[in-house]
N, C-alpha and C positions, 0 to 999 in steps of 0.2 A: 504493500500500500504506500501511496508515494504520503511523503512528511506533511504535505500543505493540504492533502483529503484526510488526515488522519483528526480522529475529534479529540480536542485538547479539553485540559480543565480548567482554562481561560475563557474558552470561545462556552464554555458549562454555567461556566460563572456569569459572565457577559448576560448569555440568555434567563439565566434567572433573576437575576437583578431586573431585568427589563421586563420580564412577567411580576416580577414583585412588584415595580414602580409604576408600570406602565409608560416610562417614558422612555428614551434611548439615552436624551438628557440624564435625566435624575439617577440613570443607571451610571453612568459615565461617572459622575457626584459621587455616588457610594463608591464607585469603587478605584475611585482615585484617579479614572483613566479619561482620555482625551472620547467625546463621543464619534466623532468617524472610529474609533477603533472599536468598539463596543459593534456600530454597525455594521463593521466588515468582521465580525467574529460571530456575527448571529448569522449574514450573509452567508457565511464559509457552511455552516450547521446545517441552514436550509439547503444550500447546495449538494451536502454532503446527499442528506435525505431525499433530493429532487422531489420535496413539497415544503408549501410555506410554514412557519412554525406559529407567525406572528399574521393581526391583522393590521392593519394600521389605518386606522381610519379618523376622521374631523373630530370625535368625541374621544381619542387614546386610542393606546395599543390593548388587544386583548389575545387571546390563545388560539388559535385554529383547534382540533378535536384533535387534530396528530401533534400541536405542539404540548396540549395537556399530560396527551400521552406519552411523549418525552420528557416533558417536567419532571411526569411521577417519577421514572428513574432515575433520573440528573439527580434530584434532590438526596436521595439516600447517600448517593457517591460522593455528592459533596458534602454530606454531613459526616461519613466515616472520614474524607480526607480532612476534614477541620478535627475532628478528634484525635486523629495521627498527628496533625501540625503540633496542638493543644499538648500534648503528651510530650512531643519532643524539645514546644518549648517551657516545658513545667507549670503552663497555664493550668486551670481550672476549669476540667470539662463538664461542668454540671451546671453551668446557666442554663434556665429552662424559660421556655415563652408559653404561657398556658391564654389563646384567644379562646375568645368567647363573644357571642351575640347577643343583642339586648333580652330577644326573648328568653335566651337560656341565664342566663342571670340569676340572681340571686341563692337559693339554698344549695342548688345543684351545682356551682361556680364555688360556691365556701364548702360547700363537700370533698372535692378535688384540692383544692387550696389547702385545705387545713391537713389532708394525707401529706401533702408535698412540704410542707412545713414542719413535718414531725422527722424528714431526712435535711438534716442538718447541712450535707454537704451540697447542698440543693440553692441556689439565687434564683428566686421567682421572680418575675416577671411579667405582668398582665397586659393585653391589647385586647381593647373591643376593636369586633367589625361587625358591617351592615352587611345589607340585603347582595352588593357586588361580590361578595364572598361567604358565600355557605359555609365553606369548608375552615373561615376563620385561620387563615395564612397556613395550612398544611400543606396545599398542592404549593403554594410560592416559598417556603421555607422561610416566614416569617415569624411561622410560629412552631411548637413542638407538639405537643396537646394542644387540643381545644376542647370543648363543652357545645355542641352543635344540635341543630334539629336535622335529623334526614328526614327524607333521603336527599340524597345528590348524587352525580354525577360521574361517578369515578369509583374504578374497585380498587384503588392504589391504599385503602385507608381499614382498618381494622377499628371496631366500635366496641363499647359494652356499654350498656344499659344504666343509665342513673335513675330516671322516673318516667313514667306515663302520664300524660295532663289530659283532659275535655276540652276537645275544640268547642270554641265561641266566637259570637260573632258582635262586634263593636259596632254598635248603633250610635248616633249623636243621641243628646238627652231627650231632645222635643219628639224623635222618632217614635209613631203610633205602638211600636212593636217594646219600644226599651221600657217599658212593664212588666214583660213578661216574665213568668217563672223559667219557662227556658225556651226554645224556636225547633222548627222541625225542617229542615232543607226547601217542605214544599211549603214553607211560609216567607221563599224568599226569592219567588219567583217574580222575574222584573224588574229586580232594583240593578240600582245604580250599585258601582264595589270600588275600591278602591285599591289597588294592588300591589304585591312585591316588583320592582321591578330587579332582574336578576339575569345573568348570563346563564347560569346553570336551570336548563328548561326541566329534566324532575323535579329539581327544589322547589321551582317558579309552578309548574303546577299542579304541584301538594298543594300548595297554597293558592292556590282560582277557584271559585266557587266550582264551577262544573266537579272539582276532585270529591264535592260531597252532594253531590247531583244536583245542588242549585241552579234553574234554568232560566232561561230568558233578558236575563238582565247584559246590564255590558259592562264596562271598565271606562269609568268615570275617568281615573286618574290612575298613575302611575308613585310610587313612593321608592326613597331607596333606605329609607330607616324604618324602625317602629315607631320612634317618636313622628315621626314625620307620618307615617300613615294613620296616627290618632288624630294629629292637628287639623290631618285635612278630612278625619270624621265627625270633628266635632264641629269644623265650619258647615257641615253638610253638604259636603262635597260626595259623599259616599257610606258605604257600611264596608266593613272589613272580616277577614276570616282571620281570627288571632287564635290564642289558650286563654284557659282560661287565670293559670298565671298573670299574664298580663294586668290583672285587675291586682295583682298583688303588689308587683315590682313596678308599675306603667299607671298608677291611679292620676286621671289626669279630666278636670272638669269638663263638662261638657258631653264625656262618652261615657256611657252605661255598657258594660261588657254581660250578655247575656249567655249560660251554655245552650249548646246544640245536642238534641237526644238521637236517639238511633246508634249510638254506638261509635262515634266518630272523636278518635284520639291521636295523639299528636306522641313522640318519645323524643326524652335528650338523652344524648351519649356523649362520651367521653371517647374521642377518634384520635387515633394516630396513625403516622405514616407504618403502612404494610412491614417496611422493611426495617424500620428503625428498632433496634436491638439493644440501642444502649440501658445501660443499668439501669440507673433513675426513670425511665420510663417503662422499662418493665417490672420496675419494684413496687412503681405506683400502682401498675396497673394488676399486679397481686395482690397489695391490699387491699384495693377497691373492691376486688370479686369476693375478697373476703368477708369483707364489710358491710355488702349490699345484700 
């Protein structure tokens, strides 16, 4: 194989920074380097593969489905070669990034936290993310854990169960329906919604009415937080499909969080990448199963 097709852990690096950032810029930023070079290294990667990795379009860079599916890998390799660096130059390989989501928030977030906190040689570190990342920085290796709702989009990630919640549905307050003791799918036929907006389409929709046979209605608006899809419930802009958590950690005037009967549940888990091996992450993740 000639030198200049062979795939380096430069042109590895390059590409993840640039899924992590979404810019070619800000990649370049992180990683000390000039951006034509970052460019001609992700260049080189797509070339290698003869399809594109990246999309690049007016709103950012996002992932083609082959460049996800290259991430997933990329990421393990470079997370053992930072552990080899780590090691040989007497660093501390046990910084951990634990991301999580507004909706997974609270008890189940201090569950995880408080296991990781009991391994002393463990430096925690917290990121929330929104509705653009499901997976809460595990396919971009921004994070290690996270605390997430599936499904998504990717078999690169290994789960275990923290809780099961009742989908509900957030009504604005004057809405004829937010009395109710709880709503049944066919009492929500024709409304207005207001929705995740999300690259990852299983995640995105789990979350559309149609996922609990809601019919008729359409998609008001578009949201990329939760906070952000209460505010625009309680303007009356729409009704929403949340948990019914939400009413716990998301209490926010104006919206009445009503549950949905029939059977319809939501789960959070605690995801990590497939291949990652390291101690601290599979220590935690034996106590948890212990635990739970």
């Amino acid at each position: 194989m000639a030198e200049s097709s062979r795939v380096t852990v430069s042109a590895l690096r390059a590409f993840a920074a640039v899924a992590r950032t979404g810019s070619f810029t800000a990649a370049a930023e992180t990683l000390g380097v000039s951006q034509p070079s970052v460019s001609t290294a992700v260049a080189r990667l797509e070339s290698r593969g003869g399809q594109p990795l990246l999309r690049r379009e007016q709103a950012g860079i996002t992932l083609t489905s082959h460049g996800r599916r290259v991430l997933e890998r990329a990421l393990p390799a470079l997370a053992a070669l930072d552990e080899v660096e780590a090691t040989l130059s007497g660093a501390d390989p046990s910084d951990l990034t634990l991301g999580f989501m507004g909706e997974a928030a609270g008890t189940r977030t201090s569950t995880v936290i408080n296991v990781l906190r009991e391994q002393p040689e463990i430096r925690l570190a917290l990121r929330r993310f929104d509705f653009d990342d499901p997976t809460c920085g595990l396919l971009t290796g921004e994070s290690d854990l996270a605390v997430i709702w599936p499904p998504v989009s990717t078999d690169a990630l290994e789960t275990l169960p923290l809780a099961t919640d009742r989908r509900a549905i957030a009504l604005p307050v004057a809405h004829p329906m937010a009395a109710r003791h709880d709503l049944h799918p066919d009492d929500l036929h024709g409304l207005a919604w207001v929705t995740p907006r999300s690259p990852d389409p299983e995640w995105a929709h789990f979350r559309a009415p149609a996922a609990i046979g809601a019919t008729g209605g359409h998609v008001a608006a578009e949201s990329n937080a939760l906070e952000e899809t209460l505010e625009s419930v309680a303007a009356g802009v729409g009704v929403a499909l949340v948990s019914m958590s939400t009413d716990q950690h998301y209490a926010r005037s104006g919206v009445v969080i009503v549950p949905l009967r029939g059977g319809h549940h939501c789960t959070t888990v605690l995801a990590w990448r497939r291949q990652d091996t390291r101690p601290p992450i599979t220590a935690t993740v034996k106590h948890l199963r212990a635990s739970l």
